[in-house]
C-alpha positions as a printed NumPy array, in Angstrom:
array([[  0.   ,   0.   ,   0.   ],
       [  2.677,   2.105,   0.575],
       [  4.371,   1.511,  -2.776],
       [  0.898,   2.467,  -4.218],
       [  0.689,   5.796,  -2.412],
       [  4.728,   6.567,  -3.565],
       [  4.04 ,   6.062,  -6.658],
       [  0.406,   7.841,  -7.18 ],
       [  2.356,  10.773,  -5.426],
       [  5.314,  10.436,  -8.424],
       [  2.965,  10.203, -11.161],
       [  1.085,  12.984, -10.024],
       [  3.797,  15.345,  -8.925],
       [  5.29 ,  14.148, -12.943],
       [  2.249,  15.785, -14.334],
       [  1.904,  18.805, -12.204],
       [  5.733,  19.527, -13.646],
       [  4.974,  18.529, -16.924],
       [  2.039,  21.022, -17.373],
       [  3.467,  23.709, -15.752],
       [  6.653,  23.17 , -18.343],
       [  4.666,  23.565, -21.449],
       [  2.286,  26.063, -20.241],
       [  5.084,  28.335, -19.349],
       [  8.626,  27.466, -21.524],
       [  6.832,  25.932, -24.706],
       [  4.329,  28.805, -24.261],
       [  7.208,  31.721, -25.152],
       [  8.729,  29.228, -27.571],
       [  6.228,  28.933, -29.299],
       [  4.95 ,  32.834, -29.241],
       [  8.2  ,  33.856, -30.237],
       [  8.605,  31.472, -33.378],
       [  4.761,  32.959, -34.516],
       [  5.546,  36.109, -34.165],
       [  8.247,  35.591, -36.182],
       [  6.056,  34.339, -38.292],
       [  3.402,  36.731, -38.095],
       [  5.949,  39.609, -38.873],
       [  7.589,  38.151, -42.113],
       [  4.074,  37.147, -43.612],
       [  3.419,  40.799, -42.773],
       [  6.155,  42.29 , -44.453],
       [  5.241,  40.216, -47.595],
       [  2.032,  41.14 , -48.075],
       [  2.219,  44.9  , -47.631],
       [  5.362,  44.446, -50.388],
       [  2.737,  42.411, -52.681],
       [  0.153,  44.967, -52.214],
       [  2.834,  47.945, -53.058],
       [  3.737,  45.096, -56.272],
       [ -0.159,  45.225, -56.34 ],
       [ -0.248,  48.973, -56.786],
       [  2.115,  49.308, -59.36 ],
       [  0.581,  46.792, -61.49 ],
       [ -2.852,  48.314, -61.456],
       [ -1.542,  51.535, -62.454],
       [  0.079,  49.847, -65.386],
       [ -2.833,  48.539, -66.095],
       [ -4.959,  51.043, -66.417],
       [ -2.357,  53.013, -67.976],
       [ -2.618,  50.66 , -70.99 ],
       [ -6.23 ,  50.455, -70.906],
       [ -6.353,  54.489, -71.392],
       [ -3.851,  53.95 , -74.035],
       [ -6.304,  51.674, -75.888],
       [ -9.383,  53.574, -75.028],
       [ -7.807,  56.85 , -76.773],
       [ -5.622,  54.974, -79.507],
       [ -8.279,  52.491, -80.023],
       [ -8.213,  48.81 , -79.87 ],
       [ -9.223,  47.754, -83.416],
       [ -5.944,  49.512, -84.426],
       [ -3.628,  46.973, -82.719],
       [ -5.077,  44.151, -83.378],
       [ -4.231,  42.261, -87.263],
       [ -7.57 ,  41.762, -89.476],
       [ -6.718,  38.241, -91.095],
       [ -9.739,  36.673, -93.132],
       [-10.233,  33.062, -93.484],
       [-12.49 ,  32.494, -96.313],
       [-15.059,  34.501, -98.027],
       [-18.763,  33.891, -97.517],
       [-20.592,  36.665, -99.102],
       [-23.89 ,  35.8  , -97.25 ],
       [-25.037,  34.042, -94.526],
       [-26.043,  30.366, -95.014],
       [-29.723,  30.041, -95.375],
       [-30.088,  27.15 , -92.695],
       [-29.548,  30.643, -90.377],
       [-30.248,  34.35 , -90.927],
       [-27.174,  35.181, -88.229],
       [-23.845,  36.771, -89.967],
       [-21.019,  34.983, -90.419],
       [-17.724,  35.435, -87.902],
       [-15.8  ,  36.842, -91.084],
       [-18.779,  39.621, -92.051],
       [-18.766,  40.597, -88.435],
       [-15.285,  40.989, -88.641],
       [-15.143,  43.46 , -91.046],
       [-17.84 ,  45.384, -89.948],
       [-16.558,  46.439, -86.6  ],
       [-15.498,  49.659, -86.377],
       [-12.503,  51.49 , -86.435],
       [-13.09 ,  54.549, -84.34 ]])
């Protein structure tokens, strides 16, 4: 009985150290690796949203570009085949016709 007693006593004074170890020391370990963390994820978004910044402006600076210089202009007109009317199974255009009518403005 009294080897019983010892031993609940060991097991339980075993536990009381073990939590108090990793509620305390694995506690700051493990704050001080995440904020680690926490700061370099941090510092890599705000540089992807300045990245993010610059790339919108270059975007819409090409947008404006093709807004005022038009886009028709840039683009090559190449015509495969020549249907001069729509087939009579449909009374839609054809992909060439509506090619050449878009305009050029």
């Amino acid at each position: 009985m009294k080897n019983a007693m010892h031993d609940i006593l060991l097991f339980g004074a075993g536990f009381a150290a073990g939590a108090y170890f990793m509620h305390t020391v694995m506690r700051r370990a493990y704050d001080e690796k995440y904020r680690k963390e926490a700061q370099d994820l941090k510092a890599h978004w705000e540089k992807r949203e300045a990245n993010l910044d610059e790339e919108v402006e270059k975007k819409a600076n090409q947008k404006g570009f093709e807004l005022a210089m038009g886009p028709y202009r840039t683009e090559s007109r190449k015509i495969f085949g020549s249907r001069s009317r729509p087939s009579r199974s449909s009374s839609r255009m054809s992909l060439v016709q509506m090619r050449i009518m878009r305009p050029a403005f």
